[in-house]
N, C-alpha and C positions, 0 to 999 in steps of 0.2 A: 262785112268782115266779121269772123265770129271772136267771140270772145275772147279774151287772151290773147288774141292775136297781136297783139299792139302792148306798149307801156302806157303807164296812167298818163304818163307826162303825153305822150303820141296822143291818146285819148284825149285829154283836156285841150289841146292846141286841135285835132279836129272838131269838139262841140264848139268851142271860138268863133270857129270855122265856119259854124252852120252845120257839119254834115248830119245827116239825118241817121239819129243811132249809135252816135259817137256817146253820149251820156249813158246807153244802154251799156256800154262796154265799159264805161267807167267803174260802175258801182263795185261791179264784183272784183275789181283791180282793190280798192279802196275800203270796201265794206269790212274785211276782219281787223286790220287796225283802227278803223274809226268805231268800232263796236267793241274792240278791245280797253281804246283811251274810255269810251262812256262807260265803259262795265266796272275799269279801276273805279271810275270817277264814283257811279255813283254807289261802290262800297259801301261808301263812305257818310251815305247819308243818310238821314234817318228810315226806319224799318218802316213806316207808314207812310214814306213817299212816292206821289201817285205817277209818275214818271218811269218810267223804265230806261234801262241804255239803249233799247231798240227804239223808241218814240222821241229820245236827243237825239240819238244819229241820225233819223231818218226825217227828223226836222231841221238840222243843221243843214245835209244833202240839200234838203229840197229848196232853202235861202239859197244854196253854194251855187247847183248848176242853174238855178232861177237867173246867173250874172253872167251873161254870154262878155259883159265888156271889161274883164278882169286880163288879163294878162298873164295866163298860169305859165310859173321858170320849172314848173316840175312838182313834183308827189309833194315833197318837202312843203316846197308853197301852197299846195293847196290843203296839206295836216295843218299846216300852222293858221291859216284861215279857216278853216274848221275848227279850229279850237275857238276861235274867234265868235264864230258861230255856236257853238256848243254853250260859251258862256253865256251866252245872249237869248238862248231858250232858257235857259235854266235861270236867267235872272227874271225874262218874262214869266215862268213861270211863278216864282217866287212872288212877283208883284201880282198876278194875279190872285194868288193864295192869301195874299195879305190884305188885297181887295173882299174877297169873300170874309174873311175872316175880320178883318176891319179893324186891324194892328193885329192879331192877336198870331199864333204860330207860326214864324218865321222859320223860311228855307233855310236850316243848316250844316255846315260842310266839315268835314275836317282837312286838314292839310295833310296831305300824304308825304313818306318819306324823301322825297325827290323836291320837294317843297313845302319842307317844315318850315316856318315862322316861329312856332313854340310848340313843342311836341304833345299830342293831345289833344291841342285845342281846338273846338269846334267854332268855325266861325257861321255865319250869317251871310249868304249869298247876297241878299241887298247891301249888308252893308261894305262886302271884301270890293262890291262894284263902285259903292259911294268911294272909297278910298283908292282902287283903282283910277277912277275917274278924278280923284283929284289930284293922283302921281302924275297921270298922262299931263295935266295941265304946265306940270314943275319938270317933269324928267317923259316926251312920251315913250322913248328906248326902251326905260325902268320899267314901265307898264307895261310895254309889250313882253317883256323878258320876263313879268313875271304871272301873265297872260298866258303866254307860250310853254313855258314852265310849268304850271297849276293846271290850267284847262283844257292844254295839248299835251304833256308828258314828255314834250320835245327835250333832247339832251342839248347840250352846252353846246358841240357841233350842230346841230342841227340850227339852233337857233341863229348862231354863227355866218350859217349859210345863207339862211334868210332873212336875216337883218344885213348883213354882204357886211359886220364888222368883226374882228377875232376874238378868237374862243376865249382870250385874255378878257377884252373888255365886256364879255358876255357876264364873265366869271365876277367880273367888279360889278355892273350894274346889280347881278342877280345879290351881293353882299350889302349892297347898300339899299338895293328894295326892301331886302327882307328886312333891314336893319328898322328903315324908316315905317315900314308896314305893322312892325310891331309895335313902337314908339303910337302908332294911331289907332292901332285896334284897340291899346292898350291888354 
C-alpha cells in the first residue's frame, strides 16, 4: 500500500500487526509534527548544542516503532509517547555530556510559553528529570501532564484524551505541577 494511503492510526495498528512496511508508511504520516515539536524544542537550547531536532526525532522514532507490543489508540497516543521518548534522548544525552565533561556543562532548557514555570528561566535537563521523577513518585498524572506539556507541546485536550481524564482535571494537575515544580527547582 503506498503511502498515504492509510492514517497513522491504521498504520500503527498494522506495524502491531506485523505487516511488512506498515512502519515505512508511518513516518511520513508523523514526521512533520514530531520534527516540528523537536524544532520548537530545541529553540530553546543552547547555541552550542550538538543535537539537532532531526537526530531527536529520528531517535525517538526508532525507540517508538522498535515496540511492536504497545497498544497504539491513535496519532495522539503515539505524540504523546514520543514526547516521552524525545525526553529520554535528550536526557541521555545530557548524561552523556556530563559524563565527558565530568559535572561540568550541563544540558540546559528553557520552558517555552505553553509551559512556563517562571518566564525566562533556563533549566537543566538532568535536573527538570530528577524532579520530574520524583513528582511521578508523589503525583504520576502530574508528571505526565507536565511531560506531555513540556516535551510533547500537547494541548490540554489532547492530553485529556490520552490520559482518558477531563480537560478540567488536566487544567488542575498542570497548576499544581507547575506550582510544585517551581517550589523545587527553586
Amino acid at each position: 500500500m503506498k503511502t498515504g494511503s492509510r492514517s497513522a492510526t491504521d498504520s500503527l495498528a498494522a506495524h502491531v500487526a506485523g505487516e511488512a512496511g506498515a512502519v515505512d508508511e508511518l513516518l511520513p504520516l508523523v514526521y512533520g509534527e514530531l520534527r516540528a515539536l523537536a524544532g520548537a524544542y530545541m529553540k530553546r537550547e543552547r547555541r552550542d548544542h550538538s543535537l539537532t531536532p532531526t537526530a531527536v526525532v529520528h531517535e525517538a522514532y526508532l525507540r517508538l516503532i522498535d515496540n511492536t507490543r504497545t497498544d497504539w489508540r491513535g496519532k495522539t497516543h503515539f505524540l504523546a509517547v514520543a514526547a516521552t521518548q524525545m525526553r529520554r534522548v535528550l536526557v541521555d544525552h545530557a548524561r552523556a555530556h556530563d559524563a565527558r565533561k565530568r559535572g561540568g556543562d550541563r544540558l540546559r532548557v528553557s520552558l517555552s510559553e505553553t509551559a512556563t514555570f517562571a518566564p525566562g528561566v533556563s533549566l537543566d535537563v538532568l535536573a527538570l528529570n530528577e524532579v520530574l521523577e520524583k513528582l511521578a513518585s508523589l503525583s504520576p498524572r502530574q508528571a505526565s501532564v507536565v511531560e506531555l506539556r513540556f516535551f510533547g507541546g500537547l494541548s490540554v485536550k489532547e492530553i485529556a484524551f490520552y490520559l482518558r481524564v477531563s480537560e478540567r482535571t488536566i487544567k488542575e494537575d498542570w497548576r499544581m505541577a507547575r506550582a510544585w515544580l517551581r517550589r523545587e527547582l527553586g
